[in-house]
Predicted model as a PDB file, atoms N, CA, C, CB and O in Angstrom, pLDDT in the B-factor column:
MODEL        1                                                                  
ATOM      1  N   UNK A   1     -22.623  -2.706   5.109  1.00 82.00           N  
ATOM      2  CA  UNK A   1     -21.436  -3.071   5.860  1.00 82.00           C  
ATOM      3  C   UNK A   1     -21.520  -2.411   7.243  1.00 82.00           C  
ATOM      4  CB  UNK A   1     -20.133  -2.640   5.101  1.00 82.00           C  
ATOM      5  O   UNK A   1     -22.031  -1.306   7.429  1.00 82.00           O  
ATOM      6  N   UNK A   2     -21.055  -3.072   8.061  1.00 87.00           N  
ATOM      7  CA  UNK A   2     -21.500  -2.530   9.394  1.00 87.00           C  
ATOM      8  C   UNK A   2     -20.179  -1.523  10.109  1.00 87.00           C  
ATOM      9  CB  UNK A   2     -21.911  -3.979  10.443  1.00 87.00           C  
ATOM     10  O   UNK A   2     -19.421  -1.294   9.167  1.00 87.00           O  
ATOM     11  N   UNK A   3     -19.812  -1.075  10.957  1.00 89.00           N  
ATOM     12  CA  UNK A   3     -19.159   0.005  11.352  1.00 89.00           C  
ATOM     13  C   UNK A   3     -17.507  -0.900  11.877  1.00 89.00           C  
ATOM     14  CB  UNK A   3     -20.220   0.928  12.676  1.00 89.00           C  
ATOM     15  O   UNK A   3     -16.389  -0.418  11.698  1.00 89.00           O  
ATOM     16  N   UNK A   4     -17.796  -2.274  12.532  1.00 92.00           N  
ATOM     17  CA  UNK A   4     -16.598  -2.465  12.706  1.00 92.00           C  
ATOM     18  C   UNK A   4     -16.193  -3.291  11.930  1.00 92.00           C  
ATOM     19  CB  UNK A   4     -16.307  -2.709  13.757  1.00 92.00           C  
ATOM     20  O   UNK A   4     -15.283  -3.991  12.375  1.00 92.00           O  
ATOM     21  N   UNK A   5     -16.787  -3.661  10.073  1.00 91.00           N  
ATOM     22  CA  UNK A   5     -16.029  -4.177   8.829  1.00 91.00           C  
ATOM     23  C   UNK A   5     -15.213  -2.560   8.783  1.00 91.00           C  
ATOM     24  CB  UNK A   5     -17.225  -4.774   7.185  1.00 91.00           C  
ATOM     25  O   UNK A   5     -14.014  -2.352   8.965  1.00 91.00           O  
ATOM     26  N   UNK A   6     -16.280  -1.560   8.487  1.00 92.00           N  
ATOM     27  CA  UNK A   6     -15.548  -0.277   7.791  1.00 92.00           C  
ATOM     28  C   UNK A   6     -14.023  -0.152   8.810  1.00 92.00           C  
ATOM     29  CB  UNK A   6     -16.770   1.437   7.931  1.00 92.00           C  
ATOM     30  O   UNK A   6     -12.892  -0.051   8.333  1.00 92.00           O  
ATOM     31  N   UNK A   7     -14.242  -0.177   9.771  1.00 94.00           N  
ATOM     32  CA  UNK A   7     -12.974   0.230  10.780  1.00 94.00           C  
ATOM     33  C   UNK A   7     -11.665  -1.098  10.310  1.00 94.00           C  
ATOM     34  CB  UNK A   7     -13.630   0.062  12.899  1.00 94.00           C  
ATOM     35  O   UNK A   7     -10.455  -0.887  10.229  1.00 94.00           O  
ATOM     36  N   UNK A   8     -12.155  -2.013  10.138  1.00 94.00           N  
ATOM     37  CA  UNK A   8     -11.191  -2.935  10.020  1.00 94.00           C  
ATOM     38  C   UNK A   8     -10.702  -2.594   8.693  1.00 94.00           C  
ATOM     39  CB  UNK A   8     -11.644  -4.354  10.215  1.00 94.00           C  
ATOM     40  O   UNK A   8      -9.564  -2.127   8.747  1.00 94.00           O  
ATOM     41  N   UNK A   9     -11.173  -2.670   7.548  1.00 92.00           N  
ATOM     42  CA  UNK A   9     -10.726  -1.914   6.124  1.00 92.00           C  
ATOM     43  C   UNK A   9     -10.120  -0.987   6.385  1.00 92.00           C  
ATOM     44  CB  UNK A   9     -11.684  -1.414   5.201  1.00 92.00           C  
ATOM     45  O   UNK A   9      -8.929  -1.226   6.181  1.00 92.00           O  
ATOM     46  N   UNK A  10     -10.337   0.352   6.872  1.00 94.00           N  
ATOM     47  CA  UNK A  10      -9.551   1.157   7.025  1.00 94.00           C  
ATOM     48  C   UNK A  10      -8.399   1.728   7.387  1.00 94.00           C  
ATOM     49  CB  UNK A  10      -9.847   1.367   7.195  1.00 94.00           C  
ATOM     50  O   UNK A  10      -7.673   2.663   7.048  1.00 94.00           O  
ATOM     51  N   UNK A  11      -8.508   0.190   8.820  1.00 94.00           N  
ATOM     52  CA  UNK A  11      -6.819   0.014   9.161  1.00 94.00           C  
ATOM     53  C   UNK A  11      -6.065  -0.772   8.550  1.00 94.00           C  
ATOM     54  CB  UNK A  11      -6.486  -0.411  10.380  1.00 94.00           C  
ATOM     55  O   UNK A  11      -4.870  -0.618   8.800  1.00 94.00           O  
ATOM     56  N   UNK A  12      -6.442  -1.897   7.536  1.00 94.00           N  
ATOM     57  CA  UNK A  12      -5.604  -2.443   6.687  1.00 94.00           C  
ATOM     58  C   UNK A  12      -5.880  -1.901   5.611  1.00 94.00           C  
ATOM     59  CB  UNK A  12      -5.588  -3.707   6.610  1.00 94.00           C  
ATOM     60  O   UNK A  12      -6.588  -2.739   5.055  1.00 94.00           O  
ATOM     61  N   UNK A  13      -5.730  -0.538   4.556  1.00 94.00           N  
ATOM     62  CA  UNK A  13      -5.859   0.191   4.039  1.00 94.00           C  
ATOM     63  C   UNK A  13      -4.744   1.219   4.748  1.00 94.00           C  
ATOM     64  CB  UNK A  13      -7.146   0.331   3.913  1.00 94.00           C  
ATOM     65  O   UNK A  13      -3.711   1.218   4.077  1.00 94.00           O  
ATOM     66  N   UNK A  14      -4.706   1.626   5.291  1.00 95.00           N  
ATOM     67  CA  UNK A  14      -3.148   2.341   5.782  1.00 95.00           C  
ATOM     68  C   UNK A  14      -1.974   1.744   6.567  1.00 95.00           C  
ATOM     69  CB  UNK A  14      -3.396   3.448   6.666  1.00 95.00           C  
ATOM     70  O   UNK A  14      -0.960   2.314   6.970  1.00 95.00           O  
ATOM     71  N   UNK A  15      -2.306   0.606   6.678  1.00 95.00           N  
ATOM     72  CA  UNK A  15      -1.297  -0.244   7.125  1.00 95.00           C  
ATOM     73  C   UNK A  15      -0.757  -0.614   5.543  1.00 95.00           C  
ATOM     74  CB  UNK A  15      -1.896  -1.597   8.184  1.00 95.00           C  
ATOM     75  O   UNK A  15       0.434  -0.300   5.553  1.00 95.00           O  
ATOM     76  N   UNK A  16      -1.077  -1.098   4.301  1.00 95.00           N  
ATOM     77  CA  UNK A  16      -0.772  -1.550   3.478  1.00 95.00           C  
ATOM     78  C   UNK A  16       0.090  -0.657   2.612  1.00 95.00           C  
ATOM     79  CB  UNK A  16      -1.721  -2.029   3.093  1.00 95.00           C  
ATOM     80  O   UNK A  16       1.082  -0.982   1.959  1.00 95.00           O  
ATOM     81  N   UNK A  17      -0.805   1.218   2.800  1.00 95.00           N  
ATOM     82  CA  UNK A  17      -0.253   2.154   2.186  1.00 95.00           C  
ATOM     83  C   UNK A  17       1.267   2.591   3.279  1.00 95.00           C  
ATOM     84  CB  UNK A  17      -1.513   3.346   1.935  1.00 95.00           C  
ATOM     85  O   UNK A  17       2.357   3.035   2.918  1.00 95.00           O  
ATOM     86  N   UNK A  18       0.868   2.316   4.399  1.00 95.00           N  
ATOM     87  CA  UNK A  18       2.419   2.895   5.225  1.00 95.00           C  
ATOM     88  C   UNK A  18       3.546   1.878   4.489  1.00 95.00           C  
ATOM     89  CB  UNK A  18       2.448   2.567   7.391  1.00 95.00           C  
ATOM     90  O   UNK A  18       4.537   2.438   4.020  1.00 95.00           O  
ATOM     91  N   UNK A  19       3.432   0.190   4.346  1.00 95.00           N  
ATOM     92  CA  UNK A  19       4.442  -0.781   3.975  1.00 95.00           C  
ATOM     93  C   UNK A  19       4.494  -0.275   2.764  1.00 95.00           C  
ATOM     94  CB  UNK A  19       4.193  -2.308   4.092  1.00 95.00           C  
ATOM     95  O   UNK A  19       5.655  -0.134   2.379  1.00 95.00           O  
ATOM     96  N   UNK A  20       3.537   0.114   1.870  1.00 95.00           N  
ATOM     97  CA  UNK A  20       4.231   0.602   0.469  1.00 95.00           C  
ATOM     98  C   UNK A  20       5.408   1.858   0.504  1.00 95.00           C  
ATOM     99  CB  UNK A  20       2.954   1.174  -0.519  1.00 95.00           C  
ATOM    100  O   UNK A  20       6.198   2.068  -0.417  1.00 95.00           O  
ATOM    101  N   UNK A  21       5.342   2.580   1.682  1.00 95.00           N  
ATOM    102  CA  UNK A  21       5.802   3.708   1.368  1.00 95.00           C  
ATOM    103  C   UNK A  21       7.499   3.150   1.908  1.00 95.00           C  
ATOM    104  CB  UNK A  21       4.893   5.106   2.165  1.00 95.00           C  
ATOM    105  O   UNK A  21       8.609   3.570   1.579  1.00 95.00           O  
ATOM    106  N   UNK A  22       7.130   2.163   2.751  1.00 96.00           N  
ATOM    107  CA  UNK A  22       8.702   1.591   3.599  1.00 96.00           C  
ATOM    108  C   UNK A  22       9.429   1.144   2.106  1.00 96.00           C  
ATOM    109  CB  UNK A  22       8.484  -0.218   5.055  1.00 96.00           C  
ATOM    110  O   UNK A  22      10.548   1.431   1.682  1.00 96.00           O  
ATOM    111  N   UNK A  23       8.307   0.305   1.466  1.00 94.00           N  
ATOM    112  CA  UNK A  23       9.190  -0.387  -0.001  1.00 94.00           C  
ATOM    113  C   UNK A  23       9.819   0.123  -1.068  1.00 94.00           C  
ATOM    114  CB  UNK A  23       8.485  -1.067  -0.773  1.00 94.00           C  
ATOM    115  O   UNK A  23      10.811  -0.241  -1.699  1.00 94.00           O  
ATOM    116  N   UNK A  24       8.612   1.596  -1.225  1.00 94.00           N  
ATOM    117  CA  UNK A  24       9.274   2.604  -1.964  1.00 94.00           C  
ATOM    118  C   UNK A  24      10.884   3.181  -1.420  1.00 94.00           C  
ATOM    119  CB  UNK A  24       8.210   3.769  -1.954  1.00 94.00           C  
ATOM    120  O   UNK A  24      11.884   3.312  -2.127  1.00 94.00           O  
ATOM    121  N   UNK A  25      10.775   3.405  -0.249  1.00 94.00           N  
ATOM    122  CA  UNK A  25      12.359   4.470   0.361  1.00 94.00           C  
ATOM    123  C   UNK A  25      13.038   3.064   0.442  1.00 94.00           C  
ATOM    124  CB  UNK A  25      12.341   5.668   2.383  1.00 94.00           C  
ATOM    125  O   UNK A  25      13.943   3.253  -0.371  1.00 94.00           O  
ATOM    126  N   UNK A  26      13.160   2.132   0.759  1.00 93.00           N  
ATOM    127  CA  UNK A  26      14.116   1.199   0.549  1.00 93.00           C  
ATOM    128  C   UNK A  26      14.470   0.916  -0.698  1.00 93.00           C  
ATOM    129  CB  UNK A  26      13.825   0.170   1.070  1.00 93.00           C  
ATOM    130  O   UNK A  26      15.694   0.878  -0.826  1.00 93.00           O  
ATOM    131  N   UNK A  27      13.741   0.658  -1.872  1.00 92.00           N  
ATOM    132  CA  UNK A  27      13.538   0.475  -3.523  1.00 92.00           C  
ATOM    133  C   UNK A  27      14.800   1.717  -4.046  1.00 92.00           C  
ATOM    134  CB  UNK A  27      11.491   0.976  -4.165  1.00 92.00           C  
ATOM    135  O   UNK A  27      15.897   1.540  -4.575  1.00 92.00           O  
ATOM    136  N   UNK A  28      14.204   2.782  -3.701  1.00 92.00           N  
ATOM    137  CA  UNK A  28      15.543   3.843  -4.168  1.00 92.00           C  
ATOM    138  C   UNK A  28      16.514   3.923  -3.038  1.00 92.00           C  
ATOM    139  CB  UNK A  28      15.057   5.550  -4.506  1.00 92.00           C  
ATOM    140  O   UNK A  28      17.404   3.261  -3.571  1.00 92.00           O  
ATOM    141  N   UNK A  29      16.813   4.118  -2.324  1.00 93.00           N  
ATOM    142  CA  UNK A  29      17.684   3.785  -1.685  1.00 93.00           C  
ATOM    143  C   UNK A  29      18.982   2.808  -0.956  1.00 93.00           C  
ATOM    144  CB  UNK A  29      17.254   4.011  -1.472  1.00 93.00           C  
ATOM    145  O   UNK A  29      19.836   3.191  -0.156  1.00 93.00           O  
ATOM    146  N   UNK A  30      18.811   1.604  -1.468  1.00 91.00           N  
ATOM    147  CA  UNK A  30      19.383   0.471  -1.224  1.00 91.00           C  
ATOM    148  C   UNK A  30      19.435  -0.406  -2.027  1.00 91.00           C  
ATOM    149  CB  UNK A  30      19.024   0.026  -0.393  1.00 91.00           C  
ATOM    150  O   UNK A  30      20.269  -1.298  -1.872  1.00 91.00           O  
ATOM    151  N   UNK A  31      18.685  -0.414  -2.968  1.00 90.00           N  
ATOM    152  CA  UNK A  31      18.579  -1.419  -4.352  1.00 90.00           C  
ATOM    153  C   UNK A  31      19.024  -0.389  -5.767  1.00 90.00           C  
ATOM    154  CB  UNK A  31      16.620  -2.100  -4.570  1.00 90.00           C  
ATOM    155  O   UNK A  31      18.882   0.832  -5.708  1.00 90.00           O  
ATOM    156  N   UNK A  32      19.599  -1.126  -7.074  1.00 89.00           N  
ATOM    157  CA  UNK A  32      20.221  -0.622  -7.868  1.00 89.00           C  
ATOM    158  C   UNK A  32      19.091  -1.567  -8.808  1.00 89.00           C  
ATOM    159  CB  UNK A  32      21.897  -0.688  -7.799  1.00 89.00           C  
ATOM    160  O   UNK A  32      18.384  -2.497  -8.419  1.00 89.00           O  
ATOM    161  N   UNK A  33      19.205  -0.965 -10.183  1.00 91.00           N  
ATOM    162  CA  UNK A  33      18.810  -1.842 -11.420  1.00 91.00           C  
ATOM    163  C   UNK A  33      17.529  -2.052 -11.464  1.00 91.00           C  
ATOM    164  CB  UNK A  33      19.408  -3.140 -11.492  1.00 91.00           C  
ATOM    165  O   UNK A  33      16.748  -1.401 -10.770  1.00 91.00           O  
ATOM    166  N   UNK A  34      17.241  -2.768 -12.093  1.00 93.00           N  
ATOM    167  CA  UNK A  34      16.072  -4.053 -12.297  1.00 93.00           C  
ATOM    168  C   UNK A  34      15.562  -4.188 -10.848  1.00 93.00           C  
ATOM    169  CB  UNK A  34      16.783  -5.758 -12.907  1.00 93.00           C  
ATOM    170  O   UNK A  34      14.424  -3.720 -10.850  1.00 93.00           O  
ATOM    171  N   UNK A  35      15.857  -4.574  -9.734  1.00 93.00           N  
ATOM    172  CA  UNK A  35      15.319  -5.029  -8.432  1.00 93.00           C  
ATOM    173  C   UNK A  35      14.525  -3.612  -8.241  1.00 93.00           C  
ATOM    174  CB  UNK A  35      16.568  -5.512  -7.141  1.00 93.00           C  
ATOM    175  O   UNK A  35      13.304  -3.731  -8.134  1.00 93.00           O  
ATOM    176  N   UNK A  36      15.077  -2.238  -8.181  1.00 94.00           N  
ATOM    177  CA  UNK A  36      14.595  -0.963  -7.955  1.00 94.00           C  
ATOM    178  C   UNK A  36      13.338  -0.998  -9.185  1.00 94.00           C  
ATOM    179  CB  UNK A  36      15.909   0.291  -8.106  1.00 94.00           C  
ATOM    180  O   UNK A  36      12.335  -0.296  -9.059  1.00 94.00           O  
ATOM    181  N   UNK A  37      13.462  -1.554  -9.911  1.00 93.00           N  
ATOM    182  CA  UNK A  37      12.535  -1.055 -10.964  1.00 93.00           C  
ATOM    183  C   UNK A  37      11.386  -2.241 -10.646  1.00 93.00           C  
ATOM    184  CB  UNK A  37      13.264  -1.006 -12.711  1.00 93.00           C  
ATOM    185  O   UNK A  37      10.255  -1.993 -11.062  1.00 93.00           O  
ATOM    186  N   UNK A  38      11.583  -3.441  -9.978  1.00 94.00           N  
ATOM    187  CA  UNK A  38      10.513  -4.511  -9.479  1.00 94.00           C  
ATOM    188  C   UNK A  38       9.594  -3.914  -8.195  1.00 94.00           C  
ATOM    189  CB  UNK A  38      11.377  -5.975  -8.944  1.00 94.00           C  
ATOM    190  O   UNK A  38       8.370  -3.838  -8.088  1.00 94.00           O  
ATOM    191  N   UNK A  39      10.768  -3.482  -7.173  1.00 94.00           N  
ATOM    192  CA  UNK A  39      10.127  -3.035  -6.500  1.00 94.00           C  
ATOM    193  C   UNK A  39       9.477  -2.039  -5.815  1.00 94.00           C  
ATOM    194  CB  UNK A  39      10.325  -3.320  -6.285  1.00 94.00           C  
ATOM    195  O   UNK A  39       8.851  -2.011  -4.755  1.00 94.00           O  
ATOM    196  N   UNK A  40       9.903  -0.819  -7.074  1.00 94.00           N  
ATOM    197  CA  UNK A  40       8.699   0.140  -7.390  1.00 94.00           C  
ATOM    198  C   UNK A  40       7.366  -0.118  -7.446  1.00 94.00           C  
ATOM    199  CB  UNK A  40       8.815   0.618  -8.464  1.00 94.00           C  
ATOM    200  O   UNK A  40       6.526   0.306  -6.652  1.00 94.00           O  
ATOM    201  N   UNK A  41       7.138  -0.959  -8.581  1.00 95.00           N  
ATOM    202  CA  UNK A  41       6.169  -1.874  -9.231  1.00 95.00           C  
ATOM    203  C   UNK A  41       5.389  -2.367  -8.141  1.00 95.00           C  
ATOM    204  CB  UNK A  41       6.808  -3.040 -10.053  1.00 95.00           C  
ATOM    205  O   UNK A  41       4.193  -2.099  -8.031  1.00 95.00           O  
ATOM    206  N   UNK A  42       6.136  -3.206  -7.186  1.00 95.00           N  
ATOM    207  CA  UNK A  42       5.005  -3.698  -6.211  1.00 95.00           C  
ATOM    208  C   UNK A  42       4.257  -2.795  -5.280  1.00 95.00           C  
ATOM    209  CB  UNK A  42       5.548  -4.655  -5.352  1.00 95.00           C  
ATOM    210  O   UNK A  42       3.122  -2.933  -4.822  1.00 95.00           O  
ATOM    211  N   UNK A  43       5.544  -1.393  -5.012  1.00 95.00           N  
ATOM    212  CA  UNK A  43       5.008  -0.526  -4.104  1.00 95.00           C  
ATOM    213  C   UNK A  43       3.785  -0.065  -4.516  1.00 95.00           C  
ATOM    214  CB  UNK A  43       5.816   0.492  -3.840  1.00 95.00           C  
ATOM    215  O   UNK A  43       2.843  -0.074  -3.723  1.00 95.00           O  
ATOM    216  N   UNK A  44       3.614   0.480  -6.038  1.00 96.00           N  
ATOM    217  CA  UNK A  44       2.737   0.788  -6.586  1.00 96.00           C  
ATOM    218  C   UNK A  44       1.371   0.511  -6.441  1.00 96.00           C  
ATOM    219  CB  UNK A  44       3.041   0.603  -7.362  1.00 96.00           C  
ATOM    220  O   UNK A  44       0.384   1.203  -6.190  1.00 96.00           O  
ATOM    221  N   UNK A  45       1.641  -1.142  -6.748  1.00 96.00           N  
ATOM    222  CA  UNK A  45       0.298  -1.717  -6.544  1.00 96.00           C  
ATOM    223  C   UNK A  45      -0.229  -1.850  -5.056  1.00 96.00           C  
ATOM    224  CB  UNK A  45       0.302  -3.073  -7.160  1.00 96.00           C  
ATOM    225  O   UNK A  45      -1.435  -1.951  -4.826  1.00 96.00           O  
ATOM    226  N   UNK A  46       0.734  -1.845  -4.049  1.00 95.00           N  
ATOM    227  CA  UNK A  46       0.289  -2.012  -2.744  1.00 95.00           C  
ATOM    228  C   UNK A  46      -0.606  -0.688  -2.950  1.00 95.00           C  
ATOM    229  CB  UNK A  46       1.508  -2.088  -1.460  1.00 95.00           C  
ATOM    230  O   UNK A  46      -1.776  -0.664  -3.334  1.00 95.00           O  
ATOM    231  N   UNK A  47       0.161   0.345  -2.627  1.00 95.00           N  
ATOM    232  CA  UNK A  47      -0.242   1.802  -2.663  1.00 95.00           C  
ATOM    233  C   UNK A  47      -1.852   2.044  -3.513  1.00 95.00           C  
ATOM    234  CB  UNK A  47       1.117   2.665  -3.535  1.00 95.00           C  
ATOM    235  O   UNK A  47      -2.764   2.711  -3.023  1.00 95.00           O  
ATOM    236  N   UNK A  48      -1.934   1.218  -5.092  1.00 96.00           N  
ATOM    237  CA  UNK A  48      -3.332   1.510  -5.035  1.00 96.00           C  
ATOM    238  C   UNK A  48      -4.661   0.120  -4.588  1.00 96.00           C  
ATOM    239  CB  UNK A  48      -3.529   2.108  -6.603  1.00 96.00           C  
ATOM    240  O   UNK A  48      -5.847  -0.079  -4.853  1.00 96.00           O  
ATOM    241  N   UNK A  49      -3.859  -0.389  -3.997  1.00 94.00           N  
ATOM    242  CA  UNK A  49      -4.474  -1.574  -3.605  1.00 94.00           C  
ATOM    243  C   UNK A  49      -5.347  -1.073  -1.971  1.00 94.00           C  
ATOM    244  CB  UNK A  49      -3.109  -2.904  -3.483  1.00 94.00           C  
ATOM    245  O   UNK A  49      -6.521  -1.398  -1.791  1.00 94.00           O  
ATOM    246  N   UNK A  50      -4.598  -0.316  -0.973  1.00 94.00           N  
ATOM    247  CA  UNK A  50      -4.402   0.113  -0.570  1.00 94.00           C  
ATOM    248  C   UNK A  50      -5.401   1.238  -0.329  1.00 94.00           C  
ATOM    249  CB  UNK A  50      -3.547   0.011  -0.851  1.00 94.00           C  
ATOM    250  O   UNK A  50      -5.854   1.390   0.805  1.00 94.00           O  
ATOM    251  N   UNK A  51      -5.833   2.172  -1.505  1.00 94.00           N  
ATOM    252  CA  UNK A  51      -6.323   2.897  -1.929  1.00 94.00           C  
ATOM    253  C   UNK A  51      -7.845   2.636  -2.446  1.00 94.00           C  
ATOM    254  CB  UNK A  51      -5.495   3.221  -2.608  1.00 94.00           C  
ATOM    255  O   UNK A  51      -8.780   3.431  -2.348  1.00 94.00           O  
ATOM    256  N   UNK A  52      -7.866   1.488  -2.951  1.00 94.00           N  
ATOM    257  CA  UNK A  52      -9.148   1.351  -3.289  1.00 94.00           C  
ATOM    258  C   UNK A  52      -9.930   0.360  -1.786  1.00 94.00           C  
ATOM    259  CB  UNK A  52      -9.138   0.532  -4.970  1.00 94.00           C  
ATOM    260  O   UNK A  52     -11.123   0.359  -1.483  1.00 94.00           O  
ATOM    261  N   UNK A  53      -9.220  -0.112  -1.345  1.00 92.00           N  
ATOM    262  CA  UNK A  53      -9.430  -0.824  -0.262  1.00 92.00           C  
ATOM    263  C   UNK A  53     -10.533   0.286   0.599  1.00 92.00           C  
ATOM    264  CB  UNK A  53      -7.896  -1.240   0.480  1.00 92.00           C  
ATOM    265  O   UNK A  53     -11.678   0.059   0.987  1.00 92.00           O  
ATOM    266  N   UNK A  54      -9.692   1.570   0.724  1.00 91.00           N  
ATOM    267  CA  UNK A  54      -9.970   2.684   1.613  1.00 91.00           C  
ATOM    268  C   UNK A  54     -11.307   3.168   0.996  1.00 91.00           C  
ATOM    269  CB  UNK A  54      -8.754   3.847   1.661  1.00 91.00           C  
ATOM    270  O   UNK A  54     -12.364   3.269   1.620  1.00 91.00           O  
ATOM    271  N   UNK A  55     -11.125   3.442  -0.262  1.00 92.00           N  
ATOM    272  CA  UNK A  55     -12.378   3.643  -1.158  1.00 92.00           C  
ATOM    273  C   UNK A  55     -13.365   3.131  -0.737  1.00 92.00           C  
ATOM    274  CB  UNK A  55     -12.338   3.211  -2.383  1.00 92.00           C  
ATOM    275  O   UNK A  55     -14.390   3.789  -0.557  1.00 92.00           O  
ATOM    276  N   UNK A  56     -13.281   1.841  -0.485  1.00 91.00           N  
ATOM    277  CA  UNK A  56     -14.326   0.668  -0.293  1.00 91.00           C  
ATOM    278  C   UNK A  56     -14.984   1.024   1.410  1.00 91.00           C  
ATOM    279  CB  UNK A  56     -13.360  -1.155  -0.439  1.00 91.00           C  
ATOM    280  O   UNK A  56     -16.129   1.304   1.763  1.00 91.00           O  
ATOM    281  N   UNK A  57     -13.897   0.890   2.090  1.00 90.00           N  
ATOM    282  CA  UNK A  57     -14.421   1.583   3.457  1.00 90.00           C  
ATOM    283  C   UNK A  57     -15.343   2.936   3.976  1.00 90.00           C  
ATOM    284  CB  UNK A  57     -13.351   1.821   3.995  1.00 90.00           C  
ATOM    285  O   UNK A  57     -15.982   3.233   4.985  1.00 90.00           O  
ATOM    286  N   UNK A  58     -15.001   3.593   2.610  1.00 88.00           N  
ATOM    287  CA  UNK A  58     -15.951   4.862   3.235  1.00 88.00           C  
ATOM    288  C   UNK A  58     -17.419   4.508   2.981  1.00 88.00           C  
ATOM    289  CB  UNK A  58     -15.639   6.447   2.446  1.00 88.00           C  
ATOM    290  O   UNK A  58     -18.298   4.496   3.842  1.00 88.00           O  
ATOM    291  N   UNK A  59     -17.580   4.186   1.522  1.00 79.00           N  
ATOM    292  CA  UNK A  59     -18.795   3.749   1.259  1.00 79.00           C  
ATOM    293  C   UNK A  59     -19.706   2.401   1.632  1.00 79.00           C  
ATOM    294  CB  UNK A  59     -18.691   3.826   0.186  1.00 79.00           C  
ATOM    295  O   UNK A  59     -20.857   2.298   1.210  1.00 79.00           O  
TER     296      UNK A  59                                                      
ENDMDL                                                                          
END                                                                             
């Protein structure tokens, strides 16, 4: 992989983990029930989606 794939992964890899973290503080904060408990869930997966993405970039 060449240097400006890795750079591009890496910024959508913390761009994905910053929107998870917006979904998380909105999720508890503004949502009640079931919706808080959905959109935990997605934060989650952004967050390790996110994560392995980054994974992928170093190597």
């Amino acid at each position: 992989m060449d240097a400006m794939t890795k750079m591009w992964l890496s910024i959508a890899a913390v761009l994905v983990m910053g929107l998870s973290v917006f979904l998380i503080t909105f999720a508890r904060n503004k949502t009640k029930s079931w919706v808080k408990g959905i959109l935990s869930l997605i934060a989650f997966v952004m967050m390790l989606t996110g994560f392995l993405v980054g994974l992928v970039s170093i190597t």
